[in-house]
N, C-alpha and C positions, 0 to 999 in steps of 0.2 A: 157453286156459282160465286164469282169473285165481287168483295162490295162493292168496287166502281158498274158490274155490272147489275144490282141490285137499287144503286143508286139512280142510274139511267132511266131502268123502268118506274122505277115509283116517281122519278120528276117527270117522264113521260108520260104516266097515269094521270097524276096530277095537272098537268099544265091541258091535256087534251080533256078530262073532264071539266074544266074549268070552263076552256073555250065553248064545248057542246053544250054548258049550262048557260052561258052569256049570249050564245048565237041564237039557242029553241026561246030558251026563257024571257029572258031582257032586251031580245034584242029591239022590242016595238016602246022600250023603258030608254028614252035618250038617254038621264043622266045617269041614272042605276045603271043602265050599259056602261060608259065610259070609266063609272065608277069600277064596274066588273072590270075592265078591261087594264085599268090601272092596277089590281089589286095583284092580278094574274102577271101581269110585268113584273109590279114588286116581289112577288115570288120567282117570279123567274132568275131575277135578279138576288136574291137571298140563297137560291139553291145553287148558284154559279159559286155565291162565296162561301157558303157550304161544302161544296165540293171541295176549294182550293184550302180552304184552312182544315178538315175533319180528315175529306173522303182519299185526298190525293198526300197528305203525311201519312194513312194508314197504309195505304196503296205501297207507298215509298219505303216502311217498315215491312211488308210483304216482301218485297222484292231483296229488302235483307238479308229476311231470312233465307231465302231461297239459294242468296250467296250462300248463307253457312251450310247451306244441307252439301252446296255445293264443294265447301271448301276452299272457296276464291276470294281467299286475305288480301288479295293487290286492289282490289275495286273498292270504290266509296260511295256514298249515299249523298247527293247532293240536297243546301239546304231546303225546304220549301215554302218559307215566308210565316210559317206560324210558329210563337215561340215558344210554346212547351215543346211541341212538333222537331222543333231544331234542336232543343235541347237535347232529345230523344236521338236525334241523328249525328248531333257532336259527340255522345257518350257511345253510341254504335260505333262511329268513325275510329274513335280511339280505343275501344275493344276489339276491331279488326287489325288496328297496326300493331299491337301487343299480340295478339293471337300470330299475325306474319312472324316478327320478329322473334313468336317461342319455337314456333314451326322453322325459321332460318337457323334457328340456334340447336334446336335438338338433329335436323339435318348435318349439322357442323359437327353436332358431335359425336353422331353415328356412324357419321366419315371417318372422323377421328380413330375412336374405337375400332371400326373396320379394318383401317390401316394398320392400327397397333395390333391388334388382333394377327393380322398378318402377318406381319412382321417381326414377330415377338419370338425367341431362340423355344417359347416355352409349348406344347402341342395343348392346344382349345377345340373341346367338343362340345357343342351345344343339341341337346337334346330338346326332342319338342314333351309333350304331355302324356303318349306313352312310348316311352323311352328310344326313340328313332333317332339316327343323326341327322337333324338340319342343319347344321352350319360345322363345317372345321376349317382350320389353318391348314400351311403346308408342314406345317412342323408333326404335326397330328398323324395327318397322312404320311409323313417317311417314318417318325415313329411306329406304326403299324404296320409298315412292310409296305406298301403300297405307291402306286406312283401319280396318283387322280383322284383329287377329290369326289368326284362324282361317282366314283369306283367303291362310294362307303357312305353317301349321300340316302338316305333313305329306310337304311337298314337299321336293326339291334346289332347293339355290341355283342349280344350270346351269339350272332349269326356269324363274326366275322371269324376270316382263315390267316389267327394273328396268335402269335404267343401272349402277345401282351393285352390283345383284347379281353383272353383267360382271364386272365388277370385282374384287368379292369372288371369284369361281371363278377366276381367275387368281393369287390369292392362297398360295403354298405353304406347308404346317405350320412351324408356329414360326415366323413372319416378321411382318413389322410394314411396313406402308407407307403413303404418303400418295396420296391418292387425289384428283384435282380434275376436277370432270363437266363434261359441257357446261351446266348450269345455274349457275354459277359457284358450288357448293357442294363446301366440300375437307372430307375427311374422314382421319383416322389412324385404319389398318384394322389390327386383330392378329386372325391366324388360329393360336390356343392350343388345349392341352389341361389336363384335369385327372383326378384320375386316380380310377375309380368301379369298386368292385369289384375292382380289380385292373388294369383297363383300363382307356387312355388314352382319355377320352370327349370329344371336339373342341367348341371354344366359338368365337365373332366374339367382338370389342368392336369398337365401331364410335364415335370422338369426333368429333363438330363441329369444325373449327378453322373455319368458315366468317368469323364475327363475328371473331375474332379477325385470321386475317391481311387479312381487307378493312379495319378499325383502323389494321393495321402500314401497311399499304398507303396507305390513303389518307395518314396521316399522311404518309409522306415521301412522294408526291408532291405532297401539298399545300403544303411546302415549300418542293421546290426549283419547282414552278411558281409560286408567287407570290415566288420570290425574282427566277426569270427572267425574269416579265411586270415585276417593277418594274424590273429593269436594262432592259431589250428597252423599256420605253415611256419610257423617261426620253432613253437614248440616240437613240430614232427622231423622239421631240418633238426633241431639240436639231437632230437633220440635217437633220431637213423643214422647221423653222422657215428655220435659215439654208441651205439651197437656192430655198427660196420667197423668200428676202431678194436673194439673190443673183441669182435671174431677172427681181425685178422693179427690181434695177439696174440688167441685162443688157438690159431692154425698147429703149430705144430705141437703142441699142447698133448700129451696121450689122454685118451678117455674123452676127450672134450667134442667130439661128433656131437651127440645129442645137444649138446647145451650150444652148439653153433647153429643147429638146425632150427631149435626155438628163437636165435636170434634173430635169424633169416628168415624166419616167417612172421616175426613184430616188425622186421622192416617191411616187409612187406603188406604187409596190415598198416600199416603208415602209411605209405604210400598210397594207399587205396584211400584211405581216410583223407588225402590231400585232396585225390582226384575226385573226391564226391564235395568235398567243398569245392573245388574250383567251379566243379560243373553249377554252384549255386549264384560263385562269384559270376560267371559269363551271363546268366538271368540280367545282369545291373549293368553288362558292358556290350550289349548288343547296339553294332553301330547303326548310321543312318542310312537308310533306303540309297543304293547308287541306279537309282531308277534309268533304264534303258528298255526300247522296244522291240520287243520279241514276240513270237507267235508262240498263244496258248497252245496249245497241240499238241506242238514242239519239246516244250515243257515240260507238260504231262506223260508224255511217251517215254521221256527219257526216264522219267521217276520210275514209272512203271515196269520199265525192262529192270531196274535195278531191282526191285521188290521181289518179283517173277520167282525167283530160285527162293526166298524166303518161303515166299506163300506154296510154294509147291512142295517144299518139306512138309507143309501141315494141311495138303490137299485142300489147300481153297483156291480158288478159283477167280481170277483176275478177270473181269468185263471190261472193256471200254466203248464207249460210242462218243466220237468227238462231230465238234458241229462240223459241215462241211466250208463253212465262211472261213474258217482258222483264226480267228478274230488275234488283231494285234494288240497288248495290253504294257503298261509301262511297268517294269518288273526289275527287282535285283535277283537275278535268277541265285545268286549264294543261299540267300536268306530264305526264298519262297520257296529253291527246290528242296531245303532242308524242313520246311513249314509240308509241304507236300509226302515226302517223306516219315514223317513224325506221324501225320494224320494215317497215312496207310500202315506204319505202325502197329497205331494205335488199334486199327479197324480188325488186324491179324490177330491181335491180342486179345480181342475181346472175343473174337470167334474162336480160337487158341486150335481145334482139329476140325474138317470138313465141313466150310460152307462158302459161301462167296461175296467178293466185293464189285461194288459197281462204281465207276467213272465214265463221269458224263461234263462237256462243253456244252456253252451256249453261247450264242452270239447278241442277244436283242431279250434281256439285257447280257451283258459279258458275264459268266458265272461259272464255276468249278465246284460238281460237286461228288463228291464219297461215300457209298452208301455201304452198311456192309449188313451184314444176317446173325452179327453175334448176338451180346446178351443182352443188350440195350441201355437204357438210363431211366432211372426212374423222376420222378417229377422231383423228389426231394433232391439227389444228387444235381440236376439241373441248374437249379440257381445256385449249387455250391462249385460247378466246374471250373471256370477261370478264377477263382479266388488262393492266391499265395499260397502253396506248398498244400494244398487239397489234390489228395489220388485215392483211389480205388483199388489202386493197384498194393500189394502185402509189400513191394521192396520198392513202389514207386517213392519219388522225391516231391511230387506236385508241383513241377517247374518246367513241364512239357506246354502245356497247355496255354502258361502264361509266355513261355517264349513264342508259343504260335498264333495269343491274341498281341501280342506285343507287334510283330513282325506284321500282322497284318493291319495294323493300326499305323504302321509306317507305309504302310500303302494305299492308305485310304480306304482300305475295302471294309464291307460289311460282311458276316458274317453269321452262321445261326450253328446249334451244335443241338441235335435233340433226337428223340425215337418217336418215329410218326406211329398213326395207327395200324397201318401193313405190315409192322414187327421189324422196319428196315431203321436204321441208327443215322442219319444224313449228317453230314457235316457241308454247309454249303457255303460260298465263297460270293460274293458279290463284287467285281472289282469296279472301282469309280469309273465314271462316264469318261471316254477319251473323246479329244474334238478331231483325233487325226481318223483319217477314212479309212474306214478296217475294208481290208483288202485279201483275199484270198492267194492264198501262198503259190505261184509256180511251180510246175512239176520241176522244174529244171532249177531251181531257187534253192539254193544250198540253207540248210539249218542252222541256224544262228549259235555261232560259237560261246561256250561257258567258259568260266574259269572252276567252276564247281566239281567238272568231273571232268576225266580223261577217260580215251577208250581202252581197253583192256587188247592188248598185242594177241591173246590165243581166240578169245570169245568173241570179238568187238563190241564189248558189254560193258556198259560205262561204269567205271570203278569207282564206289563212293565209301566214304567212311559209313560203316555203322551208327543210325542217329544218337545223339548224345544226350540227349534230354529224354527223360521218365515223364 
């Protein structure tokens, strides 16, 4: 029961026992009556300004509080004539406009944060208490392969279907590491806290160093390979010149067969020594994307008819299933069909006698992917594959791989290179979003012309160079 209404009864208590005693008792008492009846006024009159000065500033701090339970900073307490009462309601007043103004200010900077959080190049995962994602960027989510927040909202990082989540759940509080995937994307991973309510509430940050160190990277091997291709061909022009000068001294020469055959064979061991430096030189001189649109399909098929006769020497086995949309993609067919190539390769080689490769389209999103049944990758070789002159292979050069992250990096695409659980080796392709309207190719619609390959007059089998990168 509220004091105004505690107040009411007790001056109603009062004021009516008053009158029943003045009315039974006194009332045959004239003066003692009047006197009663004055006494009962002046009371009446005392409890009025009772009210106004005690009952109705208490009343009025009630209804204060009531804002705060409420949380409604914009309202104020007006005065009510007594002045400690006021005083009370001045320092209330002014405690409400400081509490608006922390409330306007920490909303200001929640905003703030939010946006920067957004919009920041870096991926932010905020975890709630045990360890769920409640809040990330967009940066977070294309880090992770994914294309929706809400698609990662709710879950453990051990739950998610990401390389780099791996990663991350290996990751112990307060630590900071770098992280490099099998898709030659490196990341500097910090698993923090900060501190909410009292509690240490766990966050990611997640940087790109990808653009970066592939920069540092190329830079000095661009260097010291083109410092080494010009020492290596300057010095092997001079010894093959004068070897070839020398043999055709040695020509009629009797006796001297052997000793022209050893010479003819260091030229030629030069020459091979030229041609494996050059092929390190062309790593550093790969031009720029001459992007044009073509149909995936198209693409694909052609590569594939050229491999067909490889892989059939070592009984494996060519799959394809392409989407039926034929999705159109912005493409230097020079560069990607030799990136295509390379990758099918690669897939024959690691299988080396009977097994099979798979090629598959997609339309939504656009994608290109290569599966094959060889030996697969182990997790350590993984974050070592895009890395400068790194191969598996006993005569490899490690400059395959870097040509086919290079190429595809000129196209925008994304990329992943790894051995899933099924025993299959995927190299998968992601090509950037096009804004032109993929359109399903005409039967009647002629295949879009390459400069890459021509058709072979007996087979009509597109003739291609041998790929040239290990």
């Amino acid at each position: 029961m509220k004091i105004r209404t505690q107040f009411l009864i007790l001056a109603f208590l009062l004021l009516t026992a008053g009158c029943l005693i003045s009315a039974l008792i006194l009332k045959d008492r004239g003066l003692l009556f009047y006197l009663t009846e004055g006494v009962i006024l002046v009371t009446l009159l005392f409890l009025i300004y009772f009210y106004q000065k005690v009952v109705k500033p208490i009343r009025s701090i009630g209804n204060g509080m009531e804002l705060l339970r409420e949380q409604d900073f914009s309202s104020r307490l007006s005065p009510v004539g007594q002045k400690d009462a006021d005083r009370i309601v001045q320092v209330f007043n002014r405690m409400m406009e400081q509490l608006k103004d922390e409330r306007l200010r920490l909303r200001e900077q929640n905003h703030f944060l939010d946006l920067l959080i957004s919009a920041s190049p870096m991926g932010v995962i905020i975890l709630d208490f045990d360890d769920h994602i409640s809040m990330l960027n967009q940066a977070a989510v294309r880090f992770m392969g994914y294309t929706a927040p809400e698609e990662l909202t709710g879950k453990k990082i051990e739950k998610l279907n990401s390389p780099l989540a791996e990663e991350l759940n290996r990751i112990a509080r307060n630590k900071t590491e770098t992280i490099r995937l099998s898709d030659s994307m490196i990341y500097r991973c910090s698993r923090l806290s900060f501190v909410d309510r009292g509690f240490a509430h766990p966050f990611i940050l997640i940087e790109s160093l990808t653009s970066e160190v592939v920069k540092a990277e190329k830079k000095a091997y661009e260097k010291v390979i083109r410092m080494i291709a010009h020492e290596v061909n300057n010095t092997v022009a001079g010894i093959t010149s004068t070897l070839e000068s020398v043999s055709d001294a040695l020509q009629d020469t009797e006796d001297s067969d052997d000793l022209r055959e050893v010479m003819q064979v260091c030229v030629e061991r030069c020459y091979s020594m030229s041609r494996f430096i050059t092929n390190f030189a062309d790593v550093v001189k790969i031009p720029d994307a001459q992007l044009q649109t073509v149909y995936l399909n198209e693409r694909v098929t052609a590569c594939k008819r050229f491999m067909e006769n490889i892989c059939r020497n070592k009984d494996i086995q060519l799959h394809i299933s392409l989407c039926e949309e034929n999705p159109q993609v912005q493409m230097d067919t020079t560069l990607f069909e030799q990136v295509i190539v390379n990758i099918l390769k690669n897939a024959a080689e690691s299988i080396e006698v009977h097994g099979n490769i798979y090629i598959q389209t997609t339309s939504s999103p656009v994608t290109l992917e290569i599966a094959d049944t060889g030996a697969g990758i182990s997790r350590e070789v993984e974050a070592r594959l895009f890395s400068p002159f790194f191969s598996t292979k006993p005569n490899g050069q490690g400059i395959g791989l870097i040509f086919i992250r290079d190429v595809l990096i000129k196209h925008g695409c994304t990329f992943s290179l790894r051995t899933w659980p099924d025993g299959l080796t995927r190299f998968l392709i992601r090509f950037p979003h096009n804004d032109r309207t993929i359109q399903p190719q005409r039967p009647h619609d002629p295949a879009p012309t390459t400069a890459r390959f021509s058709l072979n007059d007996r087979t009509n089998e597109p003739a291609y160079a041998e790929p040239f990168f290990q």
